[in-house]
N, CA, C and O atoms as a CHARMM CRD file, in Angstrom:
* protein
*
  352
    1    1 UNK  N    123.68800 101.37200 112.93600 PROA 1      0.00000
    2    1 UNK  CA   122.38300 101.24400 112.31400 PROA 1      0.00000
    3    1 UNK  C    122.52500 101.55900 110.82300 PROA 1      0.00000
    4    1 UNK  O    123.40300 102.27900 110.34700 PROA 1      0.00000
    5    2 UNK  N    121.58100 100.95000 110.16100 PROA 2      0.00000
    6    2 UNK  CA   121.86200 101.21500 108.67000 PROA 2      0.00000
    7    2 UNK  C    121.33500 102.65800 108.34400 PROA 2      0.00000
    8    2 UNK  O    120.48600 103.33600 108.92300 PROA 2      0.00000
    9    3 UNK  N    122.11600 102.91800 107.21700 PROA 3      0.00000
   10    3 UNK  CA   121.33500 104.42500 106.94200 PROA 3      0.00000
   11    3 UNK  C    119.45600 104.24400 106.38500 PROA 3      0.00000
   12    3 UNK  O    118.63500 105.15900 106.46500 PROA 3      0.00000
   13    4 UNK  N    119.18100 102.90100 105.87400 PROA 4      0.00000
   14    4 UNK  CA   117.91000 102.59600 105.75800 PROA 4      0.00000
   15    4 UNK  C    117.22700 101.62100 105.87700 PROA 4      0.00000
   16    4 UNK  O    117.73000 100.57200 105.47600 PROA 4      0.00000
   17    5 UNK  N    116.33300 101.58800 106.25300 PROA 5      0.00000
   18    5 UNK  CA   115.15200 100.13200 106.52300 PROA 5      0.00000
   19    5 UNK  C    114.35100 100.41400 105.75000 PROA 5      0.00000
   20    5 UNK  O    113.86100 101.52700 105.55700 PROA 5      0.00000
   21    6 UNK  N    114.02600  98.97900 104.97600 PROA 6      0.00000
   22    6 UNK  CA   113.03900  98.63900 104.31900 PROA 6      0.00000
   23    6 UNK  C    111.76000  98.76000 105.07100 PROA 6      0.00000
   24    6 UNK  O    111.59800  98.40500 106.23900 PROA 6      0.00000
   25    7 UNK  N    110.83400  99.31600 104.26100 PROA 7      0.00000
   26    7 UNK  CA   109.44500  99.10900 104.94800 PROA 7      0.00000
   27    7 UNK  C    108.52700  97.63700 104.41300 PROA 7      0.00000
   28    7 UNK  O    108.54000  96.94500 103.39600 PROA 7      0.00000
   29    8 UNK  N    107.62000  97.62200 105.95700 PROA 8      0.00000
   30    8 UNK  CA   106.87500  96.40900 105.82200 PROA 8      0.00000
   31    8 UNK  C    106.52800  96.07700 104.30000 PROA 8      0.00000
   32    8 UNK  O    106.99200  95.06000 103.78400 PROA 8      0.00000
   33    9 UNK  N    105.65600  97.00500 103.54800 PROA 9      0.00000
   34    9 UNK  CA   104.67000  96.38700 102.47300 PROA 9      0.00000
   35    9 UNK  C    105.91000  96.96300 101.14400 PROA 9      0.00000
   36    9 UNK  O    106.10800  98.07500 100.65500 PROA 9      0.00000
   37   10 UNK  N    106.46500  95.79100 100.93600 PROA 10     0.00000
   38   10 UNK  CA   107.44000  95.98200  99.62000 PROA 10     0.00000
   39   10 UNK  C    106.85100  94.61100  98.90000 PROA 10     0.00000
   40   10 UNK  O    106.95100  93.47800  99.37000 PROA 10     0.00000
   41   11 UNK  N    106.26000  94.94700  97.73700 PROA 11     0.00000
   42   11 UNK  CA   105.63800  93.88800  96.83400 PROA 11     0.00000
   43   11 UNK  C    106.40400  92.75900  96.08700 PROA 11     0.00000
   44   11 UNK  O    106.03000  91.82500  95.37800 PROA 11     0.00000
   45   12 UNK  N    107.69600  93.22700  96.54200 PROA 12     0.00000
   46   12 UNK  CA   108.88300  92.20500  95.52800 PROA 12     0.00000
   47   12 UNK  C    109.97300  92.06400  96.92300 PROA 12     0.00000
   48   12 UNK  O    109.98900  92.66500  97.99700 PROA 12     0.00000
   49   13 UNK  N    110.87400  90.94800  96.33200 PROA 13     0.00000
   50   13 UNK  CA   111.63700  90.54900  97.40500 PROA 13     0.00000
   51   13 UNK  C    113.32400  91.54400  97.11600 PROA 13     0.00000
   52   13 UNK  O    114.44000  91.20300  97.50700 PROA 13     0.00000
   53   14 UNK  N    113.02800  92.53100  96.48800 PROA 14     0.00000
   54   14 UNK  CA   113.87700  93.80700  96.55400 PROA 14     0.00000
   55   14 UNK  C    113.17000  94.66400  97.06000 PROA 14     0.00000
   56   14 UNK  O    111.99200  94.82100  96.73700 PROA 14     0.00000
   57   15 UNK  N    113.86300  95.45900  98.06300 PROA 15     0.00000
   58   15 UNK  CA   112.99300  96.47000  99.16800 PROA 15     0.00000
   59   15 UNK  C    112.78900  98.24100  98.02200 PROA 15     0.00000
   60   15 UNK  O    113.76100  98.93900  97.73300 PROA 15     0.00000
   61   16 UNK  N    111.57100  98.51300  97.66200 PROA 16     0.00000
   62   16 UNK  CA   111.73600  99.91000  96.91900 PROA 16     0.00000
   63   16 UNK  C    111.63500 101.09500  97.78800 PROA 16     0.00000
   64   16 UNK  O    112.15700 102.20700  97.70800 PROA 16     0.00000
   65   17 UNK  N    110.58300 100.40700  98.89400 PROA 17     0.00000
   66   17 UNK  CA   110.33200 101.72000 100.11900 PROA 17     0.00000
   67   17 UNK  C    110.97100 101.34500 100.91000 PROA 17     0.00000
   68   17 UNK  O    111.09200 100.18900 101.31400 PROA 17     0.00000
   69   18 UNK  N    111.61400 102.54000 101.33500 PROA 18     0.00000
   70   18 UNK  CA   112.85100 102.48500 102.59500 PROA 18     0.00000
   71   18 UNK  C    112.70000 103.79000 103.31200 PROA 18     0.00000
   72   18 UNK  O    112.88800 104.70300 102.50800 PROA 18     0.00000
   73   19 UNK  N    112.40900 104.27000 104.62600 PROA 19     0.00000
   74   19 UNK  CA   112.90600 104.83700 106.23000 PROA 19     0.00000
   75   19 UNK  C    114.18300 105.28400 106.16500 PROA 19     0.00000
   76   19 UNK  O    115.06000 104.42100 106.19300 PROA 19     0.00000
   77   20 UNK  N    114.57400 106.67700 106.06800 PROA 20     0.00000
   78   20 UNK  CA   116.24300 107.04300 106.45200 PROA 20     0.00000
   79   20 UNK  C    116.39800 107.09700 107.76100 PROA 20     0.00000
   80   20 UNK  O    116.16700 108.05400 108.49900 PROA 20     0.00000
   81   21 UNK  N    116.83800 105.93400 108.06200 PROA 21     0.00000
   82   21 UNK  CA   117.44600 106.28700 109.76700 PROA 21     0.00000
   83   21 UNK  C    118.04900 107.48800 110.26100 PROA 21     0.00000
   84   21 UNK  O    117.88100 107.84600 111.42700 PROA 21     0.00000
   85   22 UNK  N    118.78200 108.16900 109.39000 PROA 22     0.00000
   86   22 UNK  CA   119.23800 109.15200 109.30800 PROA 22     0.00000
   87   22 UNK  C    118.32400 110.54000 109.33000 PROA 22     0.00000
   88   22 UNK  O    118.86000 111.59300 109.67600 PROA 22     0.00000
   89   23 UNK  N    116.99600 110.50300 108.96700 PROA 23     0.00000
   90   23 UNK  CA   115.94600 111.92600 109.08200 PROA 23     0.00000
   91   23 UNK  C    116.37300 112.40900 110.07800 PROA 23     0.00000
   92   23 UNK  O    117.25600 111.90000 110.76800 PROA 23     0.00000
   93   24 UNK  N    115.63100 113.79700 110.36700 PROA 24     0.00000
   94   24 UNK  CA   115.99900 114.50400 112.01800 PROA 24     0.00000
   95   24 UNK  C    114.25300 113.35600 112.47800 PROA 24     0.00000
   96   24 UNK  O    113.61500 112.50800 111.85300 PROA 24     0.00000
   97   25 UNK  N    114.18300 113.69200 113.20300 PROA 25     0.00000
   98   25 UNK  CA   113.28300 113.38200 114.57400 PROA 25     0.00000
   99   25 UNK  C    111.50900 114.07800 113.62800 PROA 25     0.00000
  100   25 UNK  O    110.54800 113.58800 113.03500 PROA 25     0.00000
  101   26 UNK  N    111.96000 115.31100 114.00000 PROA 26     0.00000
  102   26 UNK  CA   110.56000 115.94300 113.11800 PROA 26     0.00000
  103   26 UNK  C    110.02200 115.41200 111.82800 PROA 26     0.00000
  104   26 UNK  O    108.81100 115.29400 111.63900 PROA 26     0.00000
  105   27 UNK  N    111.14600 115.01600 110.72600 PROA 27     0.00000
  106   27 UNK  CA   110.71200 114.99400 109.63200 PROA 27     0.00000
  107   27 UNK  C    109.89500 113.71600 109.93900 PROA 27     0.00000
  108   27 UNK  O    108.75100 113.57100 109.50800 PROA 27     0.00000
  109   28 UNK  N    110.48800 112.85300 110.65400 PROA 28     0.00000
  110   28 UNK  CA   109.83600 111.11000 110.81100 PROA 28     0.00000
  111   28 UNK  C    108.41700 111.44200 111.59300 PROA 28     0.00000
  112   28 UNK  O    107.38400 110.84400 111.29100 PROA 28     0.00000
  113   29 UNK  N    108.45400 112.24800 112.42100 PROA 29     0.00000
  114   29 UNK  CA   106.89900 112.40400 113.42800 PROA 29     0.00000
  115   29 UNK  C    106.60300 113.16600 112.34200 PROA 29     0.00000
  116   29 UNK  O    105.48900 113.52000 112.72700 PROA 29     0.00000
  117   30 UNK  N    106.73000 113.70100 111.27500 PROA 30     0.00000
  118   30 UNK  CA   105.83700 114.41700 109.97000 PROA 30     0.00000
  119   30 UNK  C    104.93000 112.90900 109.02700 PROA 30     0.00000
  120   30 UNK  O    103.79100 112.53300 108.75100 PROA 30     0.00000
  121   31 UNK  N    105.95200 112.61300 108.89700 PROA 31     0.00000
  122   31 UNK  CA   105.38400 111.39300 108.11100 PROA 31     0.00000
  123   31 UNK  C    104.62900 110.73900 108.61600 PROA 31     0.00000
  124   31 UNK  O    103.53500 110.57300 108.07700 PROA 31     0.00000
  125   32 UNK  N    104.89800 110.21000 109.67400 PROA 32     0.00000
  126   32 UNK  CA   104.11800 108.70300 110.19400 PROA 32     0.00000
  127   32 UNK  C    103.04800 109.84200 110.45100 PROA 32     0.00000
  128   32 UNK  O    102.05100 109.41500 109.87000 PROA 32     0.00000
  129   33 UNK  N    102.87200 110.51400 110.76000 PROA 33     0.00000
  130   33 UNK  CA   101.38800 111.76800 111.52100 PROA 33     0.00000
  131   33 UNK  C    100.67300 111.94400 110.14000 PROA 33     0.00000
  132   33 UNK  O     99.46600 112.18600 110.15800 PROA 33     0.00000
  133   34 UNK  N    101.20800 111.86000 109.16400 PROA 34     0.00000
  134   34 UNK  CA   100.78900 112.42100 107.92100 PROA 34     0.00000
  135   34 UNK  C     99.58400 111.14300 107.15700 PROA 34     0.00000
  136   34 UNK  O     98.55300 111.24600 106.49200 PROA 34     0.00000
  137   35 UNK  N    100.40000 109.98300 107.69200 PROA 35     0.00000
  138   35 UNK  CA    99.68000 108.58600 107.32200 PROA 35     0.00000
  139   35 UNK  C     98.50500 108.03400 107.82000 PROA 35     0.00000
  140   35 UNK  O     97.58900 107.40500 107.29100 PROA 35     0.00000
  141   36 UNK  N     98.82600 108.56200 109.42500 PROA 36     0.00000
  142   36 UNK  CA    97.61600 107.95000 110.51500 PROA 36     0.00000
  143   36 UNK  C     96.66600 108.81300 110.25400 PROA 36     0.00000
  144   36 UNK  O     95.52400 108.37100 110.38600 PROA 36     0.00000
  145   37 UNK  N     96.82200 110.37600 109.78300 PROA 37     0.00000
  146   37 UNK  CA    95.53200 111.16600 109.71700 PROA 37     0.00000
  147   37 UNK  C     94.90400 110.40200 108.72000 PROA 37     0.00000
  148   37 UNK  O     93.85100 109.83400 109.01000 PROA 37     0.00000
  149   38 UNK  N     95.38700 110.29300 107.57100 PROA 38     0.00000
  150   38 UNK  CA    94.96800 109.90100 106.45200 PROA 38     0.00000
  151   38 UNK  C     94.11000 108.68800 106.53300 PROA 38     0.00000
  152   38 UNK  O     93.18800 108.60000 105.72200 PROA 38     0.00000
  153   39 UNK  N     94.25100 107.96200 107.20300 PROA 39     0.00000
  154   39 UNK  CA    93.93400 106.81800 107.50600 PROA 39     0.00000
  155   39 UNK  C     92.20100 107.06000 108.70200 PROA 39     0.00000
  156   39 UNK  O     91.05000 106.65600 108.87100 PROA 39     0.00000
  157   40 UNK  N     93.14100 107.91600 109.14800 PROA 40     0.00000
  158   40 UNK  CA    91.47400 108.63100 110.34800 PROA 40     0.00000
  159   40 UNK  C     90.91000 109.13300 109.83100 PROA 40     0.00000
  160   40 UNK  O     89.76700 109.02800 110.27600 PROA 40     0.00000
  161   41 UNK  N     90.98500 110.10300 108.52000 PROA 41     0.00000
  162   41 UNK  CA    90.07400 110.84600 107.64200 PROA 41     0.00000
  163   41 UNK  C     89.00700 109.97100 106.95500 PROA 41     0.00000
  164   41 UNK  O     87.78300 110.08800 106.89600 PROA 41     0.00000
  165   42 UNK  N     90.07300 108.83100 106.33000 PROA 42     0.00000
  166   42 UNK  CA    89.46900 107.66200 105.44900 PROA 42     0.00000
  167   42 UNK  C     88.16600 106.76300 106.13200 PROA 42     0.00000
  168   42 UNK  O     87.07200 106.46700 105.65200 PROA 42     0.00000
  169   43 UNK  N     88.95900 106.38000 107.84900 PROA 43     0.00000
  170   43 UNK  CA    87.79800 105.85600 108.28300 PROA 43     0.00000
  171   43 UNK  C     86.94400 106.44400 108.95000 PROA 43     0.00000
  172   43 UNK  O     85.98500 105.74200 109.27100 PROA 43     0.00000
  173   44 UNK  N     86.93100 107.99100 109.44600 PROA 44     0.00000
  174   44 UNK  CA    85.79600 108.89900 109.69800 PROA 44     0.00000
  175   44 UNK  C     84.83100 108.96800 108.77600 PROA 44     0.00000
  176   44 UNK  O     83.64900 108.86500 109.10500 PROA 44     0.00000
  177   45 UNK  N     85.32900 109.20700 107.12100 PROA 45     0.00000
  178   45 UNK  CA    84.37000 108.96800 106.15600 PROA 45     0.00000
  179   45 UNK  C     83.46500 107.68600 105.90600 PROA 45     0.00000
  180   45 UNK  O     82.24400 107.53800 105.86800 PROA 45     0.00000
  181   46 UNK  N     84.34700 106.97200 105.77800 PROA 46     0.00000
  182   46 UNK  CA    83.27000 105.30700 105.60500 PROA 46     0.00000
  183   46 UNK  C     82.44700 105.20600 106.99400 PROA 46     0.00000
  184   46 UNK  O     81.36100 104.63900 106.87200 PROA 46     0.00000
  185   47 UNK  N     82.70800 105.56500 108.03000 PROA 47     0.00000
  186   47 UNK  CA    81.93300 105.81300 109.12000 PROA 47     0.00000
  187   47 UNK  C     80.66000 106.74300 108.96300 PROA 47     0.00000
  188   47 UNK  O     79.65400 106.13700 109.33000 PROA 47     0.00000
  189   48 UNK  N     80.51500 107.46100 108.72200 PROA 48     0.00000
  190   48 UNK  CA    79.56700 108.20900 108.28300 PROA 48     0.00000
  191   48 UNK  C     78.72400 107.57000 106.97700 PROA 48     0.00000
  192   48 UNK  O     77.49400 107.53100 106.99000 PROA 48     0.00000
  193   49 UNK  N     79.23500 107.25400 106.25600 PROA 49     0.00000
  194   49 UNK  CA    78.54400 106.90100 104.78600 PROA 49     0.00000
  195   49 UNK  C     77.55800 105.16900 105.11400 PROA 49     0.00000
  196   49 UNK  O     77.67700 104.39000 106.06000 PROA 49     0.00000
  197   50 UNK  N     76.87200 105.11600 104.19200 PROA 50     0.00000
  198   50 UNK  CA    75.91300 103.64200 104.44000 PROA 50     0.00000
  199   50 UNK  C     76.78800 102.60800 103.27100 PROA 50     0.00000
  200   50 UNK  O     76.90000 102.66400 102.04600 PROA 50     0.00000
  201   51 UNK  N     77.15300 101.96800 103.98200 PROA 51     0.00000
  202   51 UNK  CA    77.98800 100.90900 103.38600 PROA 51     0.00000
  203   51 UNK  C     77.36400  99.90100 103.08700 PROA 51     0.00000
  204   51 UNK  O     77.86600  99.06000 102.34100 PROA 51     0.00000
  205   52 UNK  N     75.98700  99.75000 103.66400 PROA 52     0.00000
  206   52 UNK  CA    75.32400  98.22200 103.35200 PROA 52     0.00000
  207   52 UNK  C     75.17200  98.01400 101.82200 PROA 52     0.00000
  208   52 UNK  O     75.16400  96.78900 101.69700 PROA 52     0.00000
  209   53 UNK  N     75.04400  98.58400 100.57200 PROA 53     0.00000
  210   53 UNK  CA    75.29600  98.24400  99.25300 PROA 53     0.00000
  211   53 UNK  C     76.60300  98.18700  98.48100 PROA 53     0.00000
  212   53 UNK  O     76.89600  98.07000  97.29100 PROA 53     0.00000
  213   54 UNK  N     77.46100  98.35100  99.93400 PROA 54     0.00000
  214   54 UNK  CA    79.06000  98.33200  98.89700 PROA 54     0.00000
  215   54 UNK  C     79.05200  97.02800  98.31600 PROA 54     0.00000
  216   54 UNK  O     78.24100  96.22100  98.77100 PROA 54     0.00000
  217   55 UNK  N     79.90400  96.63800  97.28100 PROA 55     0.00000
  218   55 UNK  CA    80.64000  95.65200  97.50800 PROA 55     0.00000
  219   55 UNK  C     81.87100  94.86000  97.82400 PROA 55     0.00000
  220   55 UNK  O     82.98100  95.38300  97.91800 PROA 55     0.00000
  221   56 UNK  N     81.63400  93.53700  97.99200 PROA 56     0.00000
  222   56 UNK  CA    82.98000  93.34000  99.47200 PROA 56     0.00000
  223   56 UNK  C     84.39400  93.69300  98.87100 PROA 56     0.00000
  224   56 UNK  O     85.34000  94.06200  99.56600 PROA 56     0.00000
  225   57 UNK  N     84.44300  93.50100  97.14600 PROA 57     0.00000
  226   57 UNK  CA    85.44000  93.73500  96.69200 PROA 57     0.00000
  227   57 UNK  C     86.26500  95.27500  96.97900 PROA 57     0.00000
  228   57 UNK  O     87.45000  95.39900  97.29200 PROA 57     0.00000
  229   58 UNK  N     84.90700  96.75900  96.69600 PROA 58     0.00000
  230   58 UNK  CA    85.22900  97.35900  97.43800 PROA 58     0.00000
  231   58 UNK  C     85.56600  97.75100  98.87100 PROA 58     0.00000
  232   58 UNK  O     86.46300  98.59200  98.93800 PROA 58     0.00000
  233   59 UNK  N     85.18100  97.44000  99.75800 PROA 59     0.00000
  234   59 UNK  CA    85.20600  97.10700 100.96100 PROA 59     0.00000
  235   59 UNK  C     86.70700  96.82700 101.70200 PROA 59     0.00000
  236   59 UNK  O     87.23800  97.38200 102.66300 PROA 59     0.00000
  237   60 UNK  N     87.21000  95.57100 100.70800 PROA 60     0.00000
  238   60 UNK  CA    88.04900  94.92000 100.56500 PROA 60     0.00000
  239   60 UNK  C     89.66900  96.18200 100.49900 PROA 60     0.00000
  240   60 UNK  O     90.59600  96.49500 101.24600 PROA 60     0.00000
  241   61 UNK  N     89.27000  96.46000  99.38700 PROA 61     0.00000
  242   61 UNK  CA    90.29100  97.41400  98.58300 PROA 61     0.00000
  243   61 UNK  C     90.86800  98.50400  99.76400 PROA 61     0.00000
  244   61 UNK  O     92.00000  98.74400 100.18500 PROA 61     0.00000
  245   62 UNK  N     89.47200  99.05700 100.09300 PROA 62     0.00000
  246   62 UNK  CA    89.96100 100.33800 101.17600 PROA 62     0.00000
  247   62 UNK  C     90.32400  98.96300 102.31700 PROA 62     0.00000
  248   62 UNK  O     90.75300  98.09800 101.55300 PROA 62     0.00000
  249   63 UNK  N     90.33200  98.77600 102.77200 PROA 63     0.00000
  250   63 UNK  CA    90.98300  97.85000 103.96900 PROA 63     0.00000
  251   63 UNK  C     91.99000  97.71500 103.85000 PROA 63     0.00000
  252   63 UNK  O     92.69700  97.83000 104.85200 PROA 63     0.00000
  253   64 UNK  N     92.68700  97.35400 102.37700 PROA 64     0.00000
  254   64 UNK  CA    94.16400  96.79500 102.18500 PROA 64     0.00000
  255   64 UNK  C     94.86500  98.40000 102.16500 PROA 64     0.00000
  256   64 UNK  O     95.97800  98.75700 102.55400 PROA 64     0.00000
  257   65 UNK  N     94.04200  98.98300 101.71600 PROA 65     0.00000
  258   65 UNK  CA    94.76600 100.45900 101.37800 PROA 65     0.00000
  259   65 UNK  C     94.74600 101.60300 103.26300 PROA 65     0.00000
  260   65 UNK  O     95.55800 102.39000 103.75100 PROA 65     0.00000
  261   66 UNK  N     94.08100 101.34400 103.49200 PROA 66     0.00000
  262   66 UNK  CA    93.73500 101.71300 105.08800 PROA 66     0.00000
  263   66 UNK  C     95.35900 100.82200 106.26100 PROA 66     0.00000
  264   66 UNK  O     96.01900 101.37000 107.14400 PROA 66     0.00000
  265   67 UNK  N     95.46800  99.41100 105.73900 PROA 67     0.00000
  266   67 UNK  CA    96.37900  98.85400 106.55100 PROA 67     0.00000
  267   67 UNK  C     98.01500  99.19600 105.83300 PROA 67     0.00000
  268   67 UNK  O     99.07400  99.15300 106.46000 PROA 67     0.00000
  269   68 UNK  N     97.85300  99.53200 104.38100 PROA 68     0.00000
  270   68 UNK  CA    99.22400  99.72300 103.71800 PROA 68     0.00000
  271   68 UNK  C     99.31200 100.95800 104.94500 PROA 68     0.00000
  272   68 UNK  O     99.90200 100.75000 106.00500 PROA 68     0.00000
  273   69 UNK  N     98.72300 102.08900 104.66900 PROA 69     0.00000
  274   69 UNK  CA    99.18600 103.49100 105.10100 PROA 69     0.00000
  275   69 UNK  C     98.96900 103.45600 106.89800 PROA 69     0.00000
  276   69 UNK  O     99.29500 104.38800 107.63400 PROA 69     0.00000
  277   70 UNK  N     98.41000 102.28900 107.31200 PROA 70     0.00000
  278   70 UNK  CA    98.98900 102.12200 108.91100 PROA 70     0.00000
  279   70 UNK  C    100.18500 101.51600 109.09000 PROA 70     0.00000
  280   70 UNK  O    100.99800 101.96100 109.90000 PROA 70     0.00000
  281   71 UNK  N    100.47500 100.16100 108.16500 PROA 71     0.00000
  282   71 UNK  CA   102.18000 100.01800 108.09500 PROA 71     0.00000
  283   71 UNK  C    102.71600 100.84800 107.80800 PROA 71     0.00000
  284   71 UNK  O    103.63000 100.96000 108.62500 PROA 71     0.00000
  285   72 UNK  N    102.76900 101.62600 107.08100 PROA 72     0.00000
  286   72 UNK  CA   104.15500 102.63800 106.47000 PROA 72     0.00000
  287   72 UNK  C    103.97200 103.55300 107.78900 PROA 72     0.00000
  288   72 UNK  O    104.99500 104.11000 108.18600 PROA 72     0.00000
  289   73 UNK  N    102.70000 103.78000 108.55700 PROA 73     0.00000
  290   73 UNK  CA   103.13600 105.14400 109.69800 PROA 73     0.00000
  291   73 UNK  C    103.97400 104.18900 110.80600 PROA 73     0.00000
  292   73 UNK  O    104.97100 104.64700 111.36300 PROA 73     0.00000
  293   74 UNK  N    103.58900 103.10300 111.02500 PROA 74     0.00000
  294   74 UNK  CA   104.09000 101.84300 112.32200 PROA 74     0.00000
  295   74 UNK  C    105.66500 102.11900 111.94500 PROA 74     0.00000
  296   74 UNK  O    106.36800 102.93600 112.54000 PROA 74     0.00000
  297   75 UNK  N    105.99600 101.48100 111.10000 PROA 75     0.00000
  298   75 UNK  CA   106.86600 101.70400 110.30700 PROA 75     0.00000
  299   75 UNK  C    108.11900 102.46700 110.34400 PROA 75     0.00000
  300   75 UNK  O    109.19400 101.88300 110.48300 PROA 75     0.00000
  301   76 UNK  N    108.01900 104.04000 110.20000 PROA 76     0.00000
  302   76 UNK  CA   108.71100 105.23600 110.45600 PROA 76     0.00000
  303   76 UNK  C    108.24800 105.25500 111.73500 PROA 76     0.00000
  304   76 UNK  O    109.36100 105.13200 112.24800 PROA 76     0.00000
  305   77 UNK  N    107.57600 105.30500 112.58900 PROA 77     0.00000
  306   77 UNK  CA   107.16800 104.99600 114.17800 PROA 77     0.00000
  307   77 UNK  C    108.81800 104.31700 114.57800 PROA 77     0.00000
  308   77 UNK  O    109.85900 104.85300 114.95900 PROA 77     0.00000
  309   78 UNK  N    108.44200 102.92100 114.27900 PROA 78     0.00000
  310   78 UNK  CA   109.82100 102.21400 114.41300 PROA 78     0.00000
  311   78 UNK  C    110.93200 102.52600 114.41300 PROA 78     0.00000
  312   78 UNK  O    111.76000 101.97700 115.14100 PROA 78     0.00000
  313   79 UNK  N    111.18500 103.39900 113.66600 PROA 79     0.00000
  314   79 UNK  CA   112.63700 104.36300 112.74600 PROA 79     0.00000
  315   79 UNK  C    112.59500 105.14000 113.99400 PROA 79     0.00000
  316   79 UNK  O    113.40800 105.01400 114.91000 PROA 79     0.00000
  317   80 UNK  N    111.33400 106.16500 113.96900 PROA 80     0.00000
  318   80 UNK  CA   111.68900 107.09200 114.98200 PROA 80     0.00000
  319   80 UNK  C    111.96700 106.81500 116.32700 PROA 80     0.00000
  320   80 UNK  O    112.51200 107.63800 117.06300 PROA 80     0.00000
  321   81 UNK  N    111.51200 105.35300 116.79400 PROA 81     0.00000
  322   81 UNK  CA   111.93000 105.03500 118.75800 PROA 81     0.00000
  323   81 UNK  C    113.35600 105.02600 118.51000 PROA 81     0.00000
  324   81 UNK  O    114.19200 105.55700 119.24000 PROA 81     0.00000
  325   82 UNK  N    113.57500 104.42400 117.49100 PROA 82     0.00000
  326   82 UNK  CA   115.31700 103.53400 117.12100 PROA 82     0.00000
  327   82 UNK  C    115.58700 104.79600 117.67000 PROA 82     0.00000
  328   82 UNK  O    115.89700 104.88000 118.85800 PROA 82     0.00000
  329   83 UNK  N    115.49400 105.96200 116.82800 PROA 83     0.00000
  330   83 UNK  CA   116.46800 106.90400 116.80900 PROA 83     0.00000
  331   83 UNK  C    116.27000 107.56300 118.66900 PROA 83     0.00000
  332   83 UNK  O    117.18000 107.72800 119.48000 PROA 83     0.00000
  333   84 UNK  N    114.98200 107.77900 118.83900 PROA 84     0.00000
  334   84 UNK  CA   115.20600 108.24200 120.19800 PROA 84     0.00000
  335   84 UNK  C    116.05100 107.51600 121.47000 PROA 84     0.00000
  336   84 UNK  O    116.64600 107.93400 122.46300 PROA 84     0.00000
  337   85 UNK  N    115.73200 106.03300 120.80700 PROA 85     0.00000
  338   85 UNK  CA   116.66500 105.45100 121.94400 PROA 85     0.00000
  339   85 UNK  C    118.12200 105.95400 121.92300 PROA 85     0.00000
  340   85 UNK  O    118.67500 106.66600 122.76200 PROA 85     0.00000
  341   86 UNK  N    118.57700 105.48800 120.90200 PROA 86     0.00000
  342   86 UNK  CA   120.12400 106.08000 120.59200 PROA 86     0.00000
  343   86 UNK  C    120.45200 107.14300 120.68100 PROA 86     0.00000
  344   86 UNK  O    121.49400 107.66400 120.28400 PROA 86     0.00000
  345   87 UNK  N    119.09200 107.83100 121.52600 PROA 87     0.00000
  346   87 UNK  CA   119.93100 109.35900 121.98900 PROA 87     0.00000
  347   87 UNK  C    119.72700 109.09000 123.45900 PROA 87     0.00000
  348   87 UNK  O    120.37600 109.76500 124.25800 PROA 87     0.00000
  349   88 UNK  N    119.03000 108.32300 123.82100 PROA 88     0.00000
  350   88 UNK  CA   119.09600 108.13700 125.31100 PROA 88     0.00000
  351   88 UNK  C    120.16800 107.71400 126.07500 PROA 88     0.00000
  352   88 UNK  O    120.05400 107.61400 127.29600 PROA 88     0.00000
């Protein structure tokens, strides 16, 4: 396995964010846990709040930014089965 994988959302066709295959186990269930809260915080809030005067542009923005930080947890998710398998 490589020592790194590129992650999904890299804006150029050179990879800048990269997954160490190599982390222990914890540090990777730190991260990806660290993303999905973030992401549950984000949409607990807009859940609560009255959105009917946003606009779509905003709307828009948190959506793309809500799905970046669910790829990057999917992501290290990925990293981390790899690695559990290869201990199985």
């Amino acid at each position: 396995m490589n020592t790194h994988i590129a992650m999904t959302h890299n804006e150029d066709a050179i990879p800048v964010l990269l997954v160490s295959t190599q982390a222990p186990l914890d540090v990777l269930h730190a991260s990806a846990a660290s993303r999905f809260l973030a992401v549950t915080q984000m949409m607990e809030s807009l859940a609560s709040l009255d959105i009917t005067g946003a606009k779509g542009a905003d709307v828009q923005q948190l959506a793309h930014a809500a799905a970046m930080l669910l790829r990057d947890g999917c992501d290290v998710m990925d990293v981390l089965g790899r690695q559990i398998q290869l201990q199985a």
